[in-house]
C-alpha positions as CSV (number, residue, x, y, z in Angstrom):
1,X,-103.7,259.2,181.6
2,X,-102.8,261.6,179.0
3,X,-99.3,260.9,177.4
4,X,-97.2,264.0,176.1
5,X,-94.4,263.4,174.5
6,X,-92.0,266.0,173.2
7,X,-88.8,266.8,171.7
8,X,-87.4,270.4,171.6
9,X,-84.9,271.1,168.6
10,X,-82.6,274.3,168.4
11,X,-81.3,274.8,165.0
12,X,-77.8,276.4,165.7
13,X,-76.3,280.0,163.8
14,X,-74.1,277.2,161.9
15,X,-75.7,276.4,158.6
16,X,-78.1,273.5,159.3
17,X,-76.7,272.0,162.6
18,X,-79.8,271.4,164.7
19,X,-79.5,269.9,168.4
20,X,-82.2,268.2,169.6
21,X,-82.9,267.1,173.4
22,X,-85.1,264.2,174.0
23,X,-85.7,263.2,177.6
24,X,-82.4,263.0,179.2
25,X,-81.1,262.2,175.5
26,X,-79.7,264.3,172.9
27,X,-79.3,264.5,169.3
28,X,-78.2,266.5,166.5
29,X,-79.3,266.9,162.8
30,X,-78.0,268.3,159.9
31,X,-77.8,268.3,155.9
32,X,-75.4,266.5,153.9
33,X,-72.6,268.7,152.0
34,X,-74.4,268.8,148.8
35,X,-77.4,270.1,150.6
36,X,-75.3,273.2,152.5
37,X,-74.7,271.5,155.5
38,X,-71.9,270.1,157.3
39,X,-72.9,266.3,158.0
40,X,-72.5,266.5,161.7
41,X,-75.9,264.2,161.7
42,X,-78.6,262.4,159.9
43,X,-81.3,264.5,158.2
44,X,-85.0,264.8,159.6
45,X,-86.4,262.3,156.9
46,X,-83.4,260.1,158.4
47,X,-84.5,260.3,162.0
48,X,-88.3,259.8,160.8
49,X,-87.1,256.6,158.7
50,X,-85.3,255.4,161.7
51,X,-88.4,256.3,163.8
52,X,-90.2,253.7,162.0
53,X,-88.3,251.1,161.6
54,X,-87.3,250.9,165.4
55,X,-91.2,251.3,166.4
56,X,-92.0,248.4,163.5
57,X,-89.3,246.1,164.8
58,X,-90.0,247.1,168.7
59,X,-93.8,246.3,167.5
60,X,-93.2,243.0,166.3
61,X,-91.0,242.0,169.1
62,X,-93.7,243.1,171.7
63,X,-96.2,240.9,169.8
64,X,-93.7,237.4,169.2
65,X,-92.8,238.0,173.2
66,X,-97.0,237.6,173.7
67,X,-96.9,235.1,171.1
68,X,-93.8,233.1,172.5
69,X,-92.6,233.4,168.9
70,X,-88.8,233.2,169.2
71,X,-87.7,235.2,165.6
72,X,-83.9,236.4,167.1
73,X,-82.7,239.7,165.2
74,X,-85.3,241.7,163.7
75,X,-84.1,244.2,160.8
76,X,-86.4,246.6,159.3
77,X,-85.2,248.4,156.5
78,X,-87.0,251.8,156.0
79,X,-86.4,253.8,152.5
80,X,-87.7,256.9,150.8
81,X,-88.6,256.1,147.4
82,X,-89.0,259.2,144.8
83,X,-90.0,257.8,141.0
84,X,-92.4,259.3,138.6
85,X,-92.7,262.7,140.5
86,X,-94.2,260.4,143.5
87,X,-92.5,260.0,146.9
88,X,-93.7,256.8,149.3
89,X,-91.6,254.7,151.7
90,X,-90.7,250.5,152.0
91,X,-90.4,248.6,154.9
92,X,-88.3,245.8,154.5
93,X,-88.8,243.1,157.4
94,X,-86.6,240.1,158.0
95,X,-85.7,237.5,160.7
96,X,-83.2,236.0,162.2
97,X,-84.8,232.9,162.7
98,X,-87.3,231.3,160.5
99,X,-90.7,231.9,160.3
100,X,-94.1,230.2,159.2
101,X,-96.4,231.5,156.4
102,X,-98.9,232.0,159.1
103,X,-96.3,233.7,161.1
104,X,-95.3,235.6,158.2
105,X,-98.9,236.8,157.5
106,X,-99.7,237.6,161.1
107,X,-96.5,239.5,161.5
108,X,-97.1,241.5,158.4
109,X,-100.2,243.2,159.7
110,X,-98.9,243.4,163.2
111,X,-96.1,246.0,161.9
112,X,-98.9,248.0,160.4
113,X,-100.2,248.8,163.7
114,X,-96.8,250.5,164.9
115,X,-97.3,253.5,166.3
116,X,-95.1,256.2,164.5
117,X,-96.1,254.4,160.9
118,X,-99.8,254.9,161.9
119,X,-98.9,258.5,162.7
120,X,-97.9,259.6,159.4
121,X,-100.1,257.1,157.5
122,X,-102.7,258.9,159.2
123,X,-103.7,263.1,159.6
124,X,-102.2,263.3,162.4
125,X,-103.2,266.8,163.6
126,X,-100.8,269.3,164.3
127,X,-100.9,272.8,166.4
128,X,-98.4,275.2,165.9
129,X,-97.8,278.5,168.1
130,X,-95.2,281.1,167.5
131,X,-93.9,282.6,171.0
């Protein structure tokens, strides 16, 4: 069963106001001030570190469910980092209730399996057509 997933995004004739339409959802996207936009919405590298942090913590939830591992609220905290002219992200993972070492240790690898983190750990390929 082959599963295509798709967003389409229209960036707008007003500055960097982009409106996205997931599904039956939509969305819109923008720069900050500073960056000649009009902050009518996150950024794409906002959406993208929200991407991952809702697959990690839907991940992990998934996997305690299985697990019958009750660990309440699960907040993953997702950050662009830019030092030494290098860029990389941080994850952030804490629990409502407490946890084990094992737990801890098990979990840990389990968020690395998300699906969106493994996409841009990995090449993921990409075709592009102009229409």
């Amino acid at each position: 069963m082959e599963n295509n997933t798709s967003s389409n995004v229209v960036l707008t004739t007003k500055n960097y106001l982009a409106e996205a339409k997931i599904r039956n959802h939509f969305s819109v996207i923008d720069e900050p001030v500073p960056g000649g936009g009009d902050d009518n919405g996150p950024t794409p590298v906002e959406y993208l570190l929200t991407a991952i942090g809702s697959c990690v913590s839907i991940t992990l939830r998934m996997y305690s469910e299985r697990k019958g591992w009750d660990l309440g609220k699960i907040n993953v905290k997702v950050s662009q980092v830019k030092e030494n002219n290098e860029m990389y992200l941080t994850e952030e993972i804490s629990f409502e209730k407490e946890i084990t070492e094992e737990q801890s240790a098990k979990l840990l690898e389990i968020a690395g399996k998300c699906p969106v983190a493994k996409m841009v750990k990995g090449e993921t390929k990409i075709e592009t057509s102009i229409n």
